[in-house]
C-alpha positions in Angstrom: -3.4 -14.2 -8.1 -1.3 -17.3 -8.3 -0.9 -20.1 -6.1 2.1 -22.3 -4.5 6.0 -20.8 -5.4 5.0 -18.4 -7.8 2.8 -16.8 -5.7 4.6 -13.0 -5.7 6.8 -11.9 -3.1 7.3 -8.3 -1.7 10.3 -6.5 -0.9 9.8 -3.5 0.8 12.1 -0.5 1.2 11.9 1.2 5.1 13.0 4.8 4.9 11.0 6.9 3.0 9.1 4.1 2.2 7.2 2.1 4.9 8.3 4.2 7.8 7.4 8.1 6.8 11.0 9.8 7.4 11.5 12.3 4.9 11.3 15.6 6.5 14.1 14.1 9.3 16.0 12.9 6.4 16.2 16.3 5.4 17.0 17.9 8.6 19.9 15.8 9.1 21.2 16.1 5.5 20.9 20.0 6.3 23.0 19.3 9.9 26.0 17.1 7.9 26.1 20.1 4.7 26.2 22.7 8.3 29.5 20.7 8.9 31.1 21.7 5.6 29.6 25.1 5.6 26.6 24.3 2.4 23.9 26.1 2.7 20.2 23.7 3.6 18.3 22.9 1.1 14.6 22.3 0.9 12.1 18.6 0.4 12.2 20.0 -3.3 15.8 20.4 -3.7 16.4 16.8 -2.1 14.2 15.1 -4.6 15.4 16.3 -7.9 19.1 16.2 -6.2 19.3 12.7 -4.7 21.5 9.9 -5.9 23.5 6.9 -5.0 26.4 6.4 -3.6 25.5 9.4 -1.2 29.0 10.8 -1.8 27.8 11.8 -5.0 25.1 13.5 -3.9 26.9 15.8 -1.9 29.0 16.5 -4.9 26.0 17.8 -6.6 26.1 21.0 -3.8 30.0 21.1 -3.1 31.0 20.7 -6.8 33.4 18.0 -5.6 33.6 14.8 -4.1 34.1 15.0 -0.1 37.4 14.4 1.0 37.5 11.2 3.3 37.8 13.5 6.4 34.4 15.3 5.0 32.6 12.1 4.1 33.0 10.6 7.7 32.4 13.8 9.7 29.0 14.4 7.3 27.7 10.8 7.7 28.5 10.9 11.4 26.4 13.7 11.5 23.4 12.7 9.7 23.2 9.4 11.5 23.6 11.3 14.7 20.9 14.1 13.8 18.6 11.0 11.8 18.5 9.2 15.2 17.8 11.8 17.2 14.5 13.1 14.4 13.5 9.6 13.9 11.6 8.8 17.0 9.1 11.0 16.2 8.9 9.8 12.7 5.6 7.3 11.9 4.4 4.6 9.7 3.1 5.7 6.0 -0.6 6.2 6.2 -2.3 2.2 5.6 1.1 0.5 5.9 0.0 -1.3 8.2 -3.3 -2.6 6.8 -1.0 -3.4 3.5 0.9 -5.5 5.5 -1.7 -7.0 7.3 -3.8 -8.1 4.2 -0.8 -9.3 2.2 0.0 -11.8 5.0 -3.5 -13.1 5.4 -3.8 -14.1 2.2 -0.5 -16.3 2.3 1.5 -14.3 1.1 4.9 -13.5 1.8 7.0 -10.3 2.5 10.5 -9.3 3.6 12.0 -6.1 4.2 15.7 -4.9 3.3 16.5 -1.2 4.0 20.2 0.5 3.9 19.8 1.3 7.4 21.9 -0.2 9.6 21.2 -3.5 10.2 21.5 -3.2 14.1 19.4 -0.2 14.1 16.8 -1.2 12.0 16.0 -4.6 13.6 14.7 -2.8 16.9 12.9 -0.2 15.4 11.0 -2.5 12.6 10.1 -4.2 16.5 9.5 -1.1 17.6 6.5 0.1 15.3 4.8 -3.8 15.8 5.3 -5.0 12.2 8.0 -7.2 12.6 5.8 -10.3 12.7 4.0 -9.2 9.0 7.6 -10.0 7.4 9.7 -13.5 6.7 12.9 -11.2 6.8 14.1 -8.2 8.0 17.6 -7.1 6.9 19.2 -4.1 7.2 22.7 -2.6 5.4 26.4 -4.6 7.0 29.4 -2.9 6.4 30.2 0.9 5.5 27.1 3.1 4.6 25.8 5.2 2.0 26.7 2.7 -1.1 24.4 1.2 -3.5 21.7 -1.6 -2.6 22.2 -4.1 -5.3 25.1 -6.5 -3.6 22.6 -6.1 -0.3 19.4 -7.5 -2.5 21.8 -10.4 -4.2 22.3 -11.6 -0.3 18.6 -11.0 1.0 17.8 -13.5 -2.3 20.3 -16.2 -1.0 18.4 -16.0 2.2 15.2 -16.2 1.0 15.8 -18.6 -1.5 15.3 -21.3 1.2 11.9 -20.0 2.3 9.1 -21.4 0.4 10.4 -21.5 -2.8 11.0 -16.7 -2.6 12.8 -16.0 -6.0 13.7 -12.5 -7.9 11.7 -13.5 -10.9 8.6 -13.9 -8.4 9.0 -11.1 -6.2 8.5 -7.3 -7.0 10.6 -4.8 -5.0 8.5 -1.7 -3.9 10.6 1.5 -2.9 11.0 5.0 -3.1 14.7 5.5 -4.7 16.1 4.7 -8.2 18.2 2.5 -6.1 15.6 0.3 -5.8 14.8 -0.3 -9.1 18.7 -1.3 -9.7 18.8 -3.2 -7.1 15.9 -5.0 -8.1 17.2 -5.4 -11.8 20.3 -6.7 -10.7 18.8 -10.1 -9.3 15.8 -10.2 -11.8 12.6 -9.3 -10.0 10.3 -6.5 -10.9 9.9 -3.1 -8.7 7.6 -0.4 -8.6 8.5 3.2 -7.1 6.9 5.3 -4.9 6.9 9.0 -4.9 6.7 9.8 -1.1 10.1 9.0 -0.4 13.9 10.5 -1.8 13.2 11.3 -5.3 10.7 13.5 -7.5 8.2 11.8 -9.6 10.5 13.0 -13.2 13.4 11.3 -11.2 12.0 8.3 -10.8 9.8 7.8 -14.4 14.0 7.8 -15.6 14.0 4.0 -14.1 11.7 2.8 -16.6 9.7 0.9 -14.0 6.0 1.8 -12.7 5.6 5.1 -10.5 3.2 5.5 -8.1 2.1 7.7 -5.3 0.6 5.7 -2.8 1.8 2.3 -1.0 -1.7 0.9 -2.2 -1.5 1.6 -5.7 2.1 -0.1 -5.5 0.8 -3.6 -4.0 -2.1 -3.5 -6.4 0.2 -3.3 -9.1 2.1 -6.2 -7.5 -0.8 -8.3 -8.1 -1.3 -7.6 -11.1 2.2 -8.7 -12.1 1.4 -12.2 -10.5 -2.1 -12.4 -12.5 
């Protein structure tokens, strides 16, 4: 473990990630393909399916892109479906105690998630972890794009607390995403497999793959060592 600014910062992913939300991931996916008449699909199907921008994902079952009109009516849906599944949605078994420990020892932690922003903040507050991070920050702007411009800005932030930079920090997620969002600013990531993707999808990033949280911030200190 290392000591002062290069002490190793953690970015954590939400959905599918810290907060357990796969299975209503997938029912609302199944309630936005209803709207354009595509069969559901199963956990399975998601995982070796998934990709960034979510328009393209889609593709994969329409064998097109959405029109505009389909894109907005499908993403209205899922948000409406995601927020009605979510509530009953909890924490990933010992995220909390993660949390907990990282921030005794002096460490430091922020979350950035392609949620909304004004949806996440309440519900991060919600589940009593808010207080474990130095940020939270959700998506701005039009949803179901990439996160890499979202993790340059969430580094401008941080870059005033304590000395938090990319090349110190390791970003812990569940989605290929993460890890390009990650190499975009220059910090490490690790990938977990309880989230969006299948573990063959994810060993395609070329970073480490894990399948628990713990295994993930043990890794993290390991990069610091």
């Amino acid at each position: 473990m290392t000591s002062g600014t290069t002490r190793t910062h953690l970015v954590w992913d939400w959905n599918g990630t810290l907060l357990d939300d796969t299975h209503a991931v997938i029912q609302a996916t199944n309630a936005a393909f209803a709207e354009v008449e595509l069969a559901p699909i199963t956990l399975e199907q998601y995982r070796e399916m998934y990709t960034i921008p979510i328009p393209r994902f889609y593709e994969r079952f329409l064998g097109r892109l959405p029109t505009e009109a389909e894109w907005e009516r499908m993403d209205g849906i899922f948000h409406q479906y995601y927020a009605e599944q979510r509530a009953a949605c909890g924490l990933t078994a010992g995220v909390e105690e993660l949390l907990d420990q990282w921030q005794r020892t002096g460490r430091s932690q922020s979350l950035l998630s392609m949620y909304g922003h004004e949806q996440l903040v309440p519900v991060v507050r919600g589940y009593g972890i808010e207080p474990r991070f130095v940020r939270v920050e959700g998506r701005t702007g039009p949803s179901g794009g990439s996160k890499a411009l979202h993790m340059e800005r969430h580094f401008e932030a941080l870059a005033g607390v304590g000395g938090i930079a990319p090349d110190n920090s390791v970003v812990i997620g569940d989605a290929l995403d993460d890890a390009v969002a990650a190499a975009h600013v220059g910090a490490r990531a690790v990938l977990y497999t309880g989230g969006s993707h299948s573990r063959s999808s994810l060993e395609g990033a070329g970073v480490p793959v894990v399948d628990s949280l713990g295994e993930a911030v043990a890794l993290a200190e390991t990069f610091a060592a």
